[in-house]
C-alpha positions in Angstrom: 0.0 0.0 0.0 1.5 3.3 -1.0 1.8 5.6 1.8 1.7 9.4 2.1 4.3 9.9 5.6 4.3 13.7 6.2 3.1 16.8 4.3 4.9 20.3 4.9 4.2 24.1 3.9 6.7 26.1 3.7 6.2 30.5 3.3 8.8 32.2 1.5 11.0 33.1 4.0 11.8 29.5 4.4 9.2 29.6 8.2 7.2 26.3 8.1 3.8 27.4 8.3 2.0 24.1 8.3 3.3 20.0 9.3 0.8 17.0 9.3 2.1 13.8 9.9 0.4 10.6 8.4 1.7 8.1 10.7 4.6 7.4 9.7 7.1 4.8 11.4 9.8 7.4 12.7 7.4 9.9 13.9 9.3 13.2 14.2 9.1 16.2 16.8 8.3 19.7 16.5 12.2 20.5 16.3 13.1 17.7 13.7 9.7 18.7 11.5 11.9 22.6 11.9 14.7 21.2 10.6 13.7 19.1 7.6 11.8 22.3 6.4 14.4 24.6 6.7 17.0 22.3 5.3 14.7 21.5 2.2 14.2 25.2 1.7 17.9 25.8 1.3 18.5 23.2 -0.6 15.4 24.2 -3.0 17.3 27.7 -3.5 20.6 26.2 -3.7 19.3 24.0 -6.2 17.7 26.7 -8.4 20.8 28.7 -8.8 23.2 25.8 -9.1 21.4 24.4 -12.0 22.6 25.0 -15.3 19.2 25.3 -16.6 17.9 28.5 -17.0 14.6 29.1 -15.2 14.7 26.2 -13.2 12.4 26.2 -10.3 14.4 23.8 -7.8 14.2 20.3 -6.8 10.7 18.7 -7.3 11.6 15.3 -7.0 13.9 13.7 -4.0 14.6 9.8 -4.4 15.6 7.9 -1.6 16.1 4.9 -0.5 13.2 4.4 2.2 11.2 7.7 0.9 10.5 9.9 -1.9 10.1 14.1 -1.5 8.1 15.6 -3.6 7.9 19.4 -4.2 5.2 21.8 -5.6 6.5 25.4 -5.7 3.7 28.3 -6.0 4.7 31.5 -7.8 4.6 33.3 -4.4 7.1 30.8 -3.7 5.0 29.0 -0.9 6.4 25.4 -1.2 4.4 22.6 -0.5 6.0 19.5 -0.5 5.2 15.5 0.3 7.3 13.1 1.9 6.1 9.3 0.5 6.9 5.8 0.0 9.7 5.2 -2.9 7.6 4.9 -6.3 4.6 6.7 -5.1 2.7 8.0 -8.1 0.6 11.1 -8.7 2.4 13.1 -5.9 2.2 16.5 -8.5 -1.7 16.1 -9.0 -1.9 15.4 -5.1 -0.3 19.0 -3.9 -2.1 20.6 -6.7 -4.7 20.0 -4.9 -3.3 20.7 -1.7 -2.2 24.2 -3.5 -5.9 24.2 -4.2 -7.1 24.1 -0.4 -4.7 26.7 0.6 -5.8 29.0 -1.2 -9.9 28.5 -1.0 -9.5 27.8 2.9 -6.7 29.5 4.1 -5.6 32.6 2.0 -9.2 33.9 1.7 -9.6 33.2 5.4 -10.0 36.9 6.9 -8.5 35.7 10.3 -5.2 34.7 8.5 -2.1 36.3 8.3 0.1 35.9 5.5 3.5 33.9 6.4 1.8 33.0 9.9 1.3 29.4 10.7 -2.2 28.1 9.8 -4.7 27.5 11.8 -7.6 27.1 9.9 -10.3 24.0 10.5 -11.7 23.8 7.3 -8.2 24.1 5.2 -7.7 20.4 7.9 -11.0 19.1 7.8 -10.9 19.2 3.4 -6.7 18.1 3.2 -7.6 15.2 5.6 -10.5 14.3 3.1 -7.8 14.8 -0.1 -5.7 13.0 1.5 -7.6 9.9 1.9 -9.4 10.3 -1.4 -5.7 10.3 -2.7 -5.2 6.9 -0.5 -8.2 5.2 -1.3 -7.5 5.4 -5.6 -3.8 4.6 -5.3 -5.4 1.6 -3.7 -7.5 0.7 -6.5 -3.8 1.7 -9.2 
């Protein structure tokens, strides 16, 4: 069964503005969910200026051995990113949709401030529902 471990949001400035966990095995601590979101926002800038492609846009794809990352970068340059079972398909269309979410739940949410963390029940109640939506047809893949 694919599985979808964590899910981040990351505001420009590199703050992480949103962390769900999905059970996964290692189960990680405010500090260590910190750290992997700052560490992937450095690398997604080092990466965009490193590349010898021009107009490239970062990393969107990390392979590892026990996990893929996978990264959806808005034009504001909010970065939303995925962190899966090796092989997982369909991440892109999944944090499109997260993408999707943010902005009908959180950024027209008059109570939000930009580049705050979110705190918005709706925005949770509908990713949760994505989420397993997403679950249920890689089940049926």
């Amino acid at each position: 069964m694919a599985a979808i471990y964590s899910l981040y949001i990351i505001n420009k400035s590199g703050g992480l503005i949103f962390y769900k966990d999905y059970g996964s095995k290692g189960r990680m601590d405010t500090n260590d969910s910190l750290r992997v979101a700052s560490l992937w926002h450095s690398m997604h800038a080092i990466s965009q200026q490193l590349s010898p492609t021009i107009g490239c846009s970062g990393i969107e794809l990390l392979e590892a051995d026990t996990f893929d990352l996978h990264c959806f970068q808005s034009l504001t340059g909010t970065k939303f990113f995925v962190v899966c079972e090796p092989g997982t398909q369909h991440m892109e269309a999944l944090l499109k949709v997260v993408y999707e979410l943010y902005t009908d739940y959180v950024l027209k949410n008059p109570f939000y401030e930009m580049e705050m963390p979110i705190r918005c029940e709706l925005f949770d109640i509908n990713l949760t529902q994505a989420v397993q939506k997403d679950r249920v047809a890689l089940l049926g893949r």
